[in-house]
N, C-alpha and C positions, 0 to 999 in steps of 0.2 A: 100058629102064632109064633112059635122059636123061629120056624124057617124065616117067618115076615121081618121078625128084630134082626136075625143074621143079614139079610138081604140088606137093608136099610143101616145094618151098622156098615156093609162094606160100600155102600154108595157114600158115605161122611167118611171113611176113607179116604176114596177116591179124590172124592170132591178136594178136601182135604189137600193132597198129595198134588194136585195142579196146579198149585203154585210155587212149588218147589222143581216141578218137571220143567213149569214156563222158564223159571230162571237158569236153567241149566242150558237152555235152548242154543246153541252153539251158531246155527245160520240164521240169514232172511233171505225171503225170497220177493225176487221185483218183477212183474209180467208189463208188458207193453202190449197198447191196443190201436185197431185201425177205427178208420174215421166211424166208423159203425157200429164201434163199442165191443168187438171179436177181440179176440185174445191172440195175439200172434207170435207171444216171445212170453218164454222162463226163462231167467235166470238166477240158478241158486247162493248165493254168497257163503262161503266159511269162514267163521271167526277161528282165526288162531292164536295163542298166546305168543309172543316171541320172549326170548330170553330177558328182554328188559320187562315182562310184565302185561308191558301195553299190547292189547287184542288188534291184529291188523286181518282185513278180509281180502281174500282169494277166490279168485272162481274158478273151481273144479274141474276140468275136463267131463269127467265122470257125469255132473249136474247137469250138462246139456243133455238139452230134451233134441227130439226129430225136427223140431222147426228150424236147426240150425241147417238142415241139407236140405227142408223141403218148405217150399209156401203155398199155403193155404190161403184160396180165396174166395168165398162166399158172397154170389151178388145175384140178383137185386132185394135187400134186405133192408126196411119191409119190402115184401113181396104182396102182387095180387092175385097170381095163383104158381106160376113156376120159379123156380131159384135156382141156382148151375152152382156147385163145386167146384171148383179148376185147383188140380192139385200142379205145380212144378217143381220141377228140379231132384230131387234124389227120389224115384218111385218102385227102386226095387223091392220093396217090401210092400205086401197087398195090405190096404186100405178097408179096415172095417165099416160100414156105415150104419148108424143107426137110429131112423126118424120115430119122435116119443112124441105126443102130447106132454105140453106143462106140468101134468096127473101122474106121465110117469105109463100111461098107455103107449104099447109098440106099434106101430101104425105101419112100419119099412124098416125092410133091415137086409142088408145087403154087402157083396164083395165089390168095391169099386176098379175098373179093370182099365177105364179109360183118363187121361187126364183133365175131361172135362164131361159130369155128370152132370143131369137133371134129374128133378126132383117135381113132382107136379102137386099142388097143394089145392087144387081148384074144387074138389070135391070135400075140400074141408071148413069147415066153418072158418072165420075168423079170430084170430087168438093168437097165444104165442107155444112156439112147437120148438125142441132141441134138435140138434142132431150129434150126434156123439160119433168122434172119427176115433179110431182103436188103428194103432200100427206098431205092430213089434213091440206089444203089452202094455204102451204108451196111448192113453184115451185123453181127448181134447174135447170139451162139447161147445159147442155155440147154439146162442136162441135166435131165434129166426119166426119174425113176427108178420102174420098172414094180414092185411090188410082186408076193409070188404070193397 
Protein backbone atom coordinates (compact mmCIF):
# COMPACT_ATOMS: atom_id res chain seq x y z
CA UNK A 1 0.00 0.00 0.00
CA UNK A 2 2.98 2.81 0.87
CA UNK A 3 4.75 1.73 -2.35
CA UNK A 4 1.19 2.21 -4.35
CA UNK A 5 0.61 6.08 -2.60
CA UNK A 6 4.69 6.69 -3.42
CA UNK A 7 3.90 5.56 -7.06
CA UNK A 8 0.86 7.63 -7.48
CA UNK A 9 2.19 10.59 -5.53
CA UNK A 10 5.08 10.87 -8.07
CA UNK A 11 2.87 10.38 -11.22
CA UNK A 12 0.71 14.06 -9.63
CA UNK A 13 4.23 15.17 -9.73
CA UNK A 14 4.81 14.49 -12.89
CA UNK A 15 1.78 15.25 -14.35
CA UNK A 16 2.10 18.40 -12.33
CA UNK A 17 5.52 19.39 -13.61
CA UNK A 18 4.27 19.39 -17.57
CA UNK A 19 3.31 22.40 -17.71
CA UNK A 20 6.10 24.12 -16.58
CA UNK A 21 8.56 21.72 -18.92
CA UNK A 22 5.86 22.73 -21.92
CA UNK A 23 6.42 26.42 -21.28
CA UNK A 24 10.06 26.24 -21.12
CA UNK A 25 9.92 24.55 -24.52
CA UNK A 26 12.64 26.65 -26.50
CA UNK A 27 11.95 25.03 -30.40
CA UNK A 28 9.13 23.89 -32.86
CA UNK A 29 9.21 21.55 -35.22
CA UNK A 30 7.52 21.82 -38.89
CA UNK A 31 7.58 18.40 -41.12
CA UNK A 32 6.43 18.59 -44.89
CA UNK A 33 4.49 15.78 -46.64
CA UNK A 34 4.25 14.20 -50.30
CA UNK A 35 1.00 13.95 -52.08
CA UNK A 36 0.44 10.45 -50.13
CA UNK A 37 0.54 11.76 -46.80
CA UNK A 38 4.65 10.31 -46.17
CA UNK A 39 6.71 12.64 -44.21
CA UNK A 40 9.69 13.83 -46.29
CA UNK A 41 11.08 16.98 -44.47
CA UNK A 42 12.01 17.99 -40.54
CA UNK A 43 12.72 20.96 -39.81
CA UNK A 44 13.64 22.00 -36.20
CA UNK A 45 13.22 25.82 -35.26
CA UNK A 46 15.29 27.50 -32.23
CA UNK A 47 13.87 30.22 -30.19
CA UNK A 48 16.52 32.64 -29.10
CA UNK A 49 16.27 35.47 -26.84
CA UNK A 50 18.35 38.51 -28.50
CA UNK A 51 19.33 41.35 -26.40
CA UNK A 52 16.22 43.35 -27.01
CA UNK A 53 14.20 40.61 -25.35
CA UNK A 54 12.21 39.70 -28.37
CA UNK A 55 12.55 35.60 -29.17
CA UNK A 56 13.71 35.41 -32.85
CA UNK A 57 13.92 31.64 -34.56
CA UNK A 58 16.92 30.04 -36.40
CA UNK A 59 17.51 26.83 -37.94
CA UNK A 60 20.27 24.87 -36.64
CA UNK A 61 22.43 23.15 -38.84
CA UNK A 62 22.71 20.51 -36.09
CA UNK A 63 18.61 19.98 -36.56
CA UNK A 64 18.71 18.64 -39.95
CA UNK A 65 17.77 15.24 -40.22
CA UNK A 66 19.19 12.85 -43.39
CA UNK A 67 16.45 13.85 -45.70
CA UNK A 68 18.33 16.94 -46.39
CA UNK A 69 21.10 14.71 -48.70
CA UNK A 70 18.76 11.87 -49.40
CA UNK A 71 14.99 11.38 -50.83
CA UNK A 72 12.85 8.86 -50.02
CA UNK A 73 10.17 7.50 -52.20
CA UNK A 74 7.69 5.16 -51.43
CA UNK A 75 5.25 4.05 -54.32
CA UNK A 76 2.55 2.58 -55.29
CA UNK A 77 0.80 3.38 -51.92
CA UNK A 78 -1.96 2.06 -51.47
CA UNK A 79 -0.57 -0.88 -52.81
CA UNK A 80 -2.27 -4.39 -54.08
CA UNK A 81 0.38 -6.40 -53.27
CA UNK A 82 4.14 -4.98 -54.08
CA UNK A 83 5.53 -1.41 -53.24
CA UNK A 84 9.28 -0.31 -54.23
CA UNK A 85 11.42 2.00 -51.89
CA UNK A 86 13.83 4.19 -54.15
CA UNK A 87 16.15 5.72 -52.01
CA UNK A 88 18.45 8.82 -53.99
CA UNK A 89 21.05 10.93 -53.68
CA UNK A 90 23.50 10.73 -50.42
CA UNK A 91 23.44 6.47 -49.83
CA UNK A 92 26.58 6.06 -48.02
CA UNK A 93 25.26 5.19 -45.19
CA UNK A 94 23.28 1.53 -45.13
CA UNK A 95 19.62 1.70 -44.84
CA UNK A 96 17.79 -0.21 -42.02
CA UNK A 97 14.37 -1.65 -43.19
CA UNK A 98 11.82 -2.58 -41.28
CA UNK A 99 8.24 -4.07 -42.25
CA UNK A 100 5.70 -4.25 -38.92
CA UNK A 101 2.01 -4.84 -38.86
CA UNK A 102 -0.28 -1.84 -37.44
CA UNK A 103 0.15 -4.40 -33.99
CA UNK A 104 3.60 -3.64 -34.03
CA UNK A 105 4.16 -7.56 -35.50
CA UNK A 106 7.73 -7.83 -37.38
CA UNK A 107 6.88 -9.38 -40.57
CA UNK A 108 10.64 -8.17 -42.67
CA UNK A 109 13.39 -6.57 -41.52
CA UNK A 110 16.22 -6.02 -43.61
CA UNK A 111 19.72 -4.22 -44.93
CA UNK A 112 18.69 -2.12 -48.07
CA UNK A 113 21.83 -2.30 -50.51
CA UNK A 114 20.24 -1.32 -53.63
CA UNK A 115 18.61 2.00 -54.50
CA UNK A 116 15.58 0.67 -55.46
CA UNK A 117 13.84 -2.22 -53.27
CA UNK A 118 10.67 -4.29 -53.23
CA UNK A 119 8.76 -5.19 -50.91
CA UNK A 120 5.86 -7.92 -51.71
CA UNK A 121 2.70 -7.77 -49.58
CA UNK A 122 0.67 -10.21 -51.56
CA UNK A 123 0.52 -12.97 -48.93
CA UNK A 124 -0.81 -10.59 -46.57
CA UNK A 125 -4.12 -9.76 -45.71
CA UNK A 126 -5.40 -6.30 -46.42
CA UNK A 127 -4.66 -3.45 -43.65
CA UNK A 128 -2.42 -1.03 -42.90
CA UNK A 129 1.49 -2.01 -42.45
CA UNK A 130 4.69 0.55 -41.44
CA UNK A 131 7.91 0.37 -42.50
CA UNK A 132 10.50 1.96 -40.46
CA UNK A 133 13.88 3.22 -42.38
CA UNK A 134 16.77 3.55 -39.63
CA UNK A 135 20.13 5.40 -41.15
CA UNK A 136 22.91 6.51 -39.03
CA UNK A 137 20.58 6.28 -35.67
CA UNK A 138 18.00 8.45 -37.50
CA UNK A 139 14.52 6.22 -37.86
CA UNK A 140 11.67 7.56 -40.30
CA UNK A 141 8.51 5.37 -40.52
CA UNK A 142 5.73 5.50 -43.17
CA UNK A 143 2.28 3.56 -43.27
CA UNK A 144 1.81 1.86 -46.27
CA UNK A 145 -1.85 0.66 -46.72
CA UNK A 146 -2.46 -2.96 -48.54
CA UNK A 147 -5.52 -2.72 -50.68
CA UNK A 148 -7.64 -6.07 -51.34
Amino acid sequence: MNRQLRIVALLIALIGALPICHAQQTHTVAFSYDLDGNRINREILFNRMENTGEASEELLPSALDFFETMEVNLYPNPTNDKFFVEIKGDTSEKAEATLTHISGAVLEKRILTNSLESFDLSGLASGVYLLKLTVDKETHVWKVIKKQ
